[in-house]
N, C-alpha and C positions, 0 to 999 in steps of 0.2 A: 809582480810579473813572474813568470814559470822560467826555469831555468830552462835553457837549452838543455837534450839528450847530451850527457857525456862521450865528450871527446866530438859531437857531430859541429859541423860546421854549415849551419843553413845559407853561407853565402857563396858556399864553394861549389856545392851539387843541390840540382832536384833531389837526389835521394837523401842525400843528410834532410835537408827541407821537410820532405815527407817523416821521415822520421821526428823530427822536430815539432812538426804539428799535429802528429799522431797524439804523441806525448801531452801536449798541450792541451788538445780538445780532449783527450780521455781524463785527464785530472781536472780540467774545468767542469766536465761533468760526473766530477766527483765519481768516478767507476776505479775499479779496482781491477788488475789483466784478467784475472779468472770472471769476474762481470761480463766484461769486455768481449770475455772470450767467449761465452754464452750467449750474447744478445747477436755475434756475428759469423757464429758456428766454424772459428778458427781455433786453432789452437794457441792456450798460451804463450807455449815457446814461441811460436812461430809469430807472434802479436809480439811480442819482448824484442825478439830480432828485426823485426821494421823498425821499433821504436831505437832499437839501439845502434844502426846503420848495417849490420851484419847478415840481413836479409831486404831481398827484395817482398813488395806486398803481391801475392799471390793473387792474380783476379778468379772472381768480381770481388775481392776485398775491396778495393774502393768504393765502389759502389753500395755495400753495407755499410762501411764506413760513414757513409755520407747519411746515409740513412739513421745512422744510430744517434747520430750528433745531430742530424738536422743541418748539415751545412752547402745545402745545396749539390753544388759539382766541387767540391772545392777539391778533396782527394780525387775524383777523376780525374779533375784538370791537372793535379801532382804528378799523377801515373801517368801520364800521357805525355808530358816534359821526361820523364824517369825513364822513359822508355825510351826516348833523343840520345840520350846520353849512353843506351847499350846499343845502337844500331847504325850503321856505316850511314853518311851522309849519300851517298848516293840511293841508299832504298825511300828515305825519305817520301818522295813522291809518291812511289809504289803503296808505301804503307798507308799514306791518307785516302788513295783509289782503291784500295780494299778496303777499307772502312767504311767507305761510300757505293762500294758497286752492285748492283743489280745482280751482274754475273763476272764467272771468273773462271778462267780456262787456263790451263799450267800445263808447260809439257817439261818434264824433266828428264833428261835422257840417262843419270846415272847416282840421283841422289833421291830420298822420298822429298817431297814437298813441305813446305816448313809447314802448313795450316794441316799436315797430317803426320807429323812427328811426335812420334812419344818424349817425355823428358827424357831418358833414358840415353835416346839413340842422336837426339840432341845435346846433350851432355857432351857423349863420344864424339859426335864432331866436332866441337868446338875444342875442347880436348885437346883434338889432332890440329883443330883448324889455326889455334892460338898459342903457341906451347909456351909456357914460364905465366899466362897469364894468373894472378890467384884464383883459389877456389871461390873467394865473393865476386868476384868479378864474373869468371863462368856462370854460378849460379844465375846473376844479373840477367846474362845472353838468356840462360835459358827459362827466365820469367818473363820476360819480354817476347818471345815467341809464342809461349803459353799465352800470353795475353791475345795476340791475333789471334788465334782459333775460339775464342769469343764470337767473332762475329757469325761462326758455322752455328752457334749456339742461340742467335737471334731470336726475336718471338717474329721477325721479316727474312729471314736468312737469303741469300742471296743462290744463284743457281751455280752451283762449281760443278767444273769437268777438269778432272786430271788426266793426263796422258804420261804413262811411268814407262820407261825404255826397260826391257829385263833385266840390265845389269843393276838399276835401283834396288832390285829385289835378289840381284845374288851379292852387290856388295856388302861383303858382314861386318859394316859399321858397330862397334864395339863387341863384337864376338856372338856365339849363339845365340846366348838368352836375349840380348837385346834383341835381336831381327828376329826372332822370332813373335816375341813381346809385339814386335812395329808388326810386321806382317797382320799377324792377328788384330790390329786396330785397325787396320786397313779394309779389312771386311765387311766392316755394318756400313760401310760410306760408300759401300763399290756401285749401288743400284739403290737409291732410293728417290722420295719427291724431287728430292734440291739438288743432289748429289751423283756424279758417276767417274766411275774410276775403271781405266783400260790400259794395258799393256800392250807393249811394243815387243813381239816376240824378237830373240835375235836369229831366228828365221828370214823374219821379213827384211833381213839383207840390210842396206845404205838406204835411208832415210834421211830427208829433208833439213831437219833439224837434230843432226845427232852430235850436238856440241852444246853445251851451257844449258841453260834455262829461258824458257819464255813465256811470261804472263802477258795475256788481254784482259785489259778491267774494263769493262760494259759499264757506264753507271746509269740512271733514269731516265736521262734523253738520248741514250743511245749511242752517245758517243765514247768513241774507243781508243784506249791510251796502250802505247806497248811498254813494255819491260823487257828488254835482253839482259842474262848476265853471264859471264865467264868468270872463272875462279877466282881475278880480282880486279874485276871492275864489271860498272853495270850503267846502261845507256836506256832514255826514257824517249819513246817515240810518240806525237799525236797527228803529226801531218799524214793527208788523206791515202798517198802513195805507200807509205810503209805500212801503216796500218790496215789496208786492202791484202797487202802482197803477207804480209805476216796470218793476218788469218784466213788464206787462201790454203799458205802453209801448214796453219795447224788444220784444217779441215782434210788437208792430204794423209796427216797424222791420224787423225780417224778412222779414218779407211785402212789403213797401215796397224792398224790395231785390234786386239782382240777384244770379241762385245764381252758387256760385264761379264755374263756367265760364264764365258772361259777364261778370261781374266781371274773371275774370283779361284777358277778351279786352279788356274796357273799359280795366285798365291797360296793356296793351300798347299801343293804340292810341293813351293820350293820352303814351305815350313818346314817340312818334313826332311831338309835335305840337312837343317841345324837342329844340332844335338840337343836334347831336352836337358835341359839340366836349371839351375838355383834360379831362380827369377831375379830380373834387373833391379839396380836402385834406380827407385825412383825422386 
């Protein structure tokens, strides 16, 4: 029998687990990390650090994984427990309805949206959002959010419409380079098939929803789950009255908004307003 990874405890976390089984299927199949690391186009360090509890697996790792080994879902189904364990019990629901939704409509009045956060600028919030937490642990958060924006990535992608209030895009979460770095991803998403992204100038005065967060997940038979959240706690709506009156609300936010093209101009412009300097870590 294969020894457990050193020092991991496969009874304590998913992620010691995954680490544990990394290890086990890669020496079962007689491979070596730099093999390893070739057949699943990761790097070795970063194959060494799942294996040894000190990284999170970077998606679609899993999914090569499973590939490599032949082991069906088994690492999916790792990461998806792994992923429990870095995200508040309350998103819970939210997360499985993105996973499943048709469409998905976000109005964020003063943060970017997580399915369009660079690591970077994700990093800095958590950062700020967690302080004393370690740096495995952050990293954690911030692989686990990486992993949602997978589903923008689909070969079925779902139809998303973001709605960004302007302070999203003047708060300079982690200093220039990062907002800037964010800003500039922001662009290829702002007007395409799947995808639209609109701001809330703060011209347009007291708006409807100008507090917390609110997601609508659409899934295939058309029904519609809400997400409210404020800075620490978040409430899941499906009854017919709230969910009428919320996307009545965000529909109001549309019209309260700039169409892509001036949106996109608007974030160009407030790039410009952060200094160019050293590019973020990513």
């Amino acid at each position: 029998m294969t020894p457990p990874s050193q020092d991991l405890n496969p009874s304590a976390s998913a992620h010691d687990l995954y680490g544990v089984e990394l290890r086990r299927q890669r020496r079962a199949a007689g491979l070596s990390l730099d093999r390893l690391s070739d057949i699943v186009n990761y790097s070795k360090t970063h194959l060494h650090g799942v294996e040894s509890g000190e990284r999170l697996p970077l998606p679609p790792l899993s999914e090569k994984l499973d590939a490599a080994f032949g082991t069906g879902e088994l690492f999916q189904g790792l990461w998806g427990v792994v992923k429990r364990e870095y995200t508040p019990r309350r998103f819970d629901l939210c997360l499985e309805l993105e996973a499943r939704a048709a469409r998905i409509q976000e109005f964020s009045t003063s943060v970017i949206p997580g399915l369009l956060q660079t690591p970077a600028y994700m990093r800095a919030l958590f950062l700020k959002g967690h302080p004393g937490l370690c740096p495995e642990k952050i990293e954690g958060l911030v692989a686990t959010r990486l992993g949602r924006q997978e589903v923008l990535r689909a070969d079925s992608p779902p139809d998303v419409w973001w709605i960004l209030g302007e302070a999203a895009l003047r708060q300079a979460v982690g200093g220039s380079a990062v907002m800037r770095e964010q800003l500039a991803a922001l662009l290829p998403w702002v007007d395409t098939d799947h995808t639209t992204v609109q701001v809330v100038p703060f011209e347009a005065g007291a708006c409807t929803l100008m507090s917390g967060t609110l997601i609508l997940l659409t899934l295939q038979d058309n029904s519609t789950t809400v997400y409210q959240e404020g800075p620490r706690n978040g409430e899941t709506f499906d009854d017919r009255k709230t969910v009428t009156r919320r996307v009545r609300e965000y529909d109001l936010m549309k019209a309260s908004a700039l169409p892509p093209g001036e949106s996109a101009a608007l974030i160009e412009a407030t790039m410009e307003t952060y200094e160019s300097c050293e590019s973020p870590r990513t």
